[in-house]
Each structure stands twice: as structure tokens, then as C-alpha cells.
C-alpha positions, 0 to 999 in steps of 0.5 A: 731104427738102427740094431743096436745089438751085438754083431754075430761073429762071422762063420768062416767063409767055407761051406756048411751042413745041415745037421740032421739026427741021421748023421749025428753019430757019424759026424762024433765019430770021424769029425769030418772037415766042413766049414759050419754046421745049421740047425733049424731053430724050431727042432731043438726048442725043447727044454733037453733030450738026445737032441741037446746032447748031440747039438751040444757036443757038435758045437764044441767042434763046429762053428753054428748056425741057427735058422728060423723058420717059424717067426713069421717074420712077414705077418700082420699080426704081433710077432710071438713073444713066446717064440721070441724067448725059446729063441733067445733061450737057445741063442743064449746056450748056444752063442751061434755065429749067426741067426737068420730068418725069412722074409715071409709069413706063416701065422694068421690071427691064431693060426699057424701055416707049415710054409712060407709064404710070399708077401705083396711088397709095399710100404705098408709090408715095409713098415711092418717087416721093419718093425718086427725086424727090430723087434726081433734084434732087440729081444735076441740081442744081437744082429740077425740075416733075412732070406731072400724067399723063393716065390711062385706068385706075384702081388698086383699091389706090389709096388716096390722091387725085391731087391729094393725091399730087402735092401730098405729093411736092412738099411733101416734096421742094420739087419745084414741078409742071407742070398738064397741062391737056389731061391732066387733061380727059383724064383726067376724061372717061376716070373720069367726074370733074369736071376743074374740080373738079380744077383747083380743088383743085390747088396752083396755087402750086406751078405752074412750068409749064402744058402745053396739047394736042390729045386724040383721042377715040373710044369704049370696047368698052361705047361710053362716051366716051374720050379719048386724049392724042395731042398731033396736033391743035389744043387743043379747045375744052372744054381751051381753057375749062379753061384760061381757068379755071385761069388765072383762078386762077393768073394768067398762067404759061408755057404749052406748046402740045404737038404732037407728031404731025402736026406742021402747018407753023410758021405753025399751031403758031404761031397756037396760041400766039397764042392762048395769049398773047392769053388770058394777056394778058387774066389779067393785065389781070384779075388788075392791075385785081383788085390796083387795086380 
């Protein structure tokens, strides 16, 4: 089934922040020049607080996103409905520019795990994420993105291809998709893939949004190289080329700078998206010139 829901009004095509509580007074203060701002859902699902009050004054300047972590998407069991109307809840009082969620799962019968975790990729999988997909447009009213996820294992009874399944549930529900870049090094690194080969196959169109991030790397117990997506540190330099690559495919789409450990002081995070714009700016030079020739 195809959404039937109101298509989100796009976020500039510029880079973006998440906003963290330590930054608050800082960003009222001198208002700085960033795209958008991302908040993770799950904080501000209480009914009012400090909290509200400076998500509110934020999104009388800044376009928003809102981010999902906690929907477990991906899970066997029924999505929660309770969940489902703080996040309508908040999509209703806050008329974000875009909502978006993972491809992953993280509730089991009655209980809930703090992570995302992987899934196998199969039909059965496909039929499921579908339908909760559908479900989840159908209660907030309106399209949503879906994460690619970073991954540090792999399902022998996976039978369908990453790309492949991402690019079937949107097909089948009219969900658009938000391009982790960092998740996909990641993950590559973690499997042995190519993560340009992985850019190159993803359904750029389908792009709402890009999310950008530092990973952590140590070794595995046969010594091989592993990443982990810590989101405490700055974007690396081999994320940073993936991303110049995928926007010489994409042209220039809203980009999130994720850090959300460590948090340094704002004039840092702030100069990660400074370099973010100055790599957008230069895909849309490139892609006018490309139209004028």
C-alpha cells in the first residue's frame, strides 16, 4: 500500500544539528547560521518542562527534524500504539520538516533493548517492516524516512540484498529514506564490502535526508578491523570522501552532523556543519554548471 499521507515539507538542502540541552542558551543567544535543527523523539515525550520551552523557542527560528529511535520498526511483535500517539502528539505541536526512523528492532515480547539491532533480510522481514511502515504513516499522517542501519553481523538466512530491501519498502509504502553515510563505512568496513559500490547502488532519489557521523574503531577477537557507530567524534576523513561521492550523485540534500556522546562545546559541532555546507555549496555549483553545459 502506497502512504497516503501528506508529504513532509522538505528541509533545506544545507547542513543541520542536533540539538542537545547543553547548547540551548548558546543557540537563543547568537542564533547561528545552520541549516536545521534534529531532535531524537524520545526526549521530548513528556507532556512540558524546560525541555518544551527551548524546543519551542528553537522551532520558531529553525526548520526541524524529528528522529525516532525507539519505534522498533523492525520488530516481530505489533508496533506500540502508545508510542505511536507521543508521536503524533509531537508531530502535531511541532509541524517538523521531517520525521524519520530506523531500520532495525529493539522490542521483544514485553521488553524493550536500548539499541538497534540488525535484522536478517527476507521476505517474511519485508512483509513485516511493510506493514508497520504503513502503519506508522497512516497514524502520524504523513510520509516518514527510514535509516539505512550500521550493522556489525550478517543473517545466513538473509536472502535479499540491503539495498534491495530498503529500496522494496519504500516502493511498496511511499516512504522516502535517510542515507546514514557514516553507517554505511561502517558497515562495509565491518563485511568486507565496498561502501561506493553501496552508494552507487542506492536509490538517491528516495533521499529526504543524509546523516553524517564519527565512528570508533578497534579490532575484532581474529584482530581484523572494526568500526562501531559511536557518534562521539568528529566525521572522519574517509566518511567525509564517501560523502563528496554521494553528493556528486545526489546533489546537495540536508545533511545531519550526529554527535551525540562527548558532546564538545557548540562552536565545534558548529564547525562540522561549516564544513558540510561548504561541500553542499560546491555540489550545487557543480550540478548548475552540469545543467548549463
Amino acid at each position: 500500500m502506497t502512504v497516503s499521507a501528506n508529504r513532509a515539507i522538505a528541509l533545506p538542502p544545507r547542513a543541520g544539528l542536533g540539538l542537545k540541552p547543553e547548547h540551548y542558551e548558546t543557540i537563543l543567544a547568537i542564533k547561528p547560521d545552520v541549516g536545521f535543527f534534529e531532535v531524537h523523539a524520545e526526549n521530548y515525550m513528556g507532556a512540558g518542562g524546560p525541555p518544551h520551552r527551548y524546543l519551542e523557542a528553537v522551532a520558531d527560528l529553525y526548520p526541524l527534524s524529528l528522529h525516532g529511535v525507539g519505534l522498533s520498526i523492525g520488530a516481530a511483535r505489533d508496533l506500540d500504539r502508545e508510542h505511536l500517539k507521543r508521536l503524533r502528539g509531537l508531530i502535531d505541536r511541532y509541524r517538523p520538516q521531517s520525521f524519520s526512523e530506523h531500520l532495525a528492532w529493539s522490542t521483544h515480547e514485553t521488553g524493550f533493548l536500548n539499541d538497534l539491532l540488525p535484522l536478517p533480510y527476507t521476505a517474511e522481514t519485508l512483509a513485516r517492516v511493510v506493514d508497520h511502515v504503513d502503519e506508522t504513516q497512516q497514524w502520524l499522517g504523513r510520509q516518514m524516512l527510514l535509516e539505512n542501519p550500521s550493522t556489525y553481523l550478517l543473517f545466513s538466512e538473509s536472502t535479499i540484498d540491503e539495498v534491495d530491501f530498503l529500496t522494496e519498502i519504500a516502493d511498496r509504502t511511499g516512504c522516502g529514506l535517510l542515507l546514514d553515510v557514516n553507517n554505511v563505512m561502517v558497515s562495509a568496513v565491518n563485511h568486507c564490502l565496498d561502501p561506493v559500490a553501496y552508494i552507487d547502488r542506492f536509490p538517491i532519489e528516495l533521499v529526504g535526508e543524509i546523516h553524517l557521523a564519527g565512528y570508533d574503531e578497534t579490532v575484532d577477537s581474529v584482530g581484523d578491523r572494526l568500526l562501531i557507530d559511536a557518534h562521539g567524534s568528529t566525521v572522519r576523513t574517509d566518511v567525509v570522501e564517501l560523502y563528496r561521492h554521494t553528493l556528486s550523485r545526489s546533489g546537495p540534500l540536508p545533511t545531519l552532523i550526529e554527535w551525540d556522546n562527548d558532546v564538545p562545546d557548540f562552536a565545534t559541532l558548529h564547525a562540522e556543519a561549516v564544513r558540510a555546507d561548504v561541500m553542499l555549496n560546491a555540489a550545487a555549483v557543480k550540478r548548475r554548471a552540469n545543467r548549463a553545459a
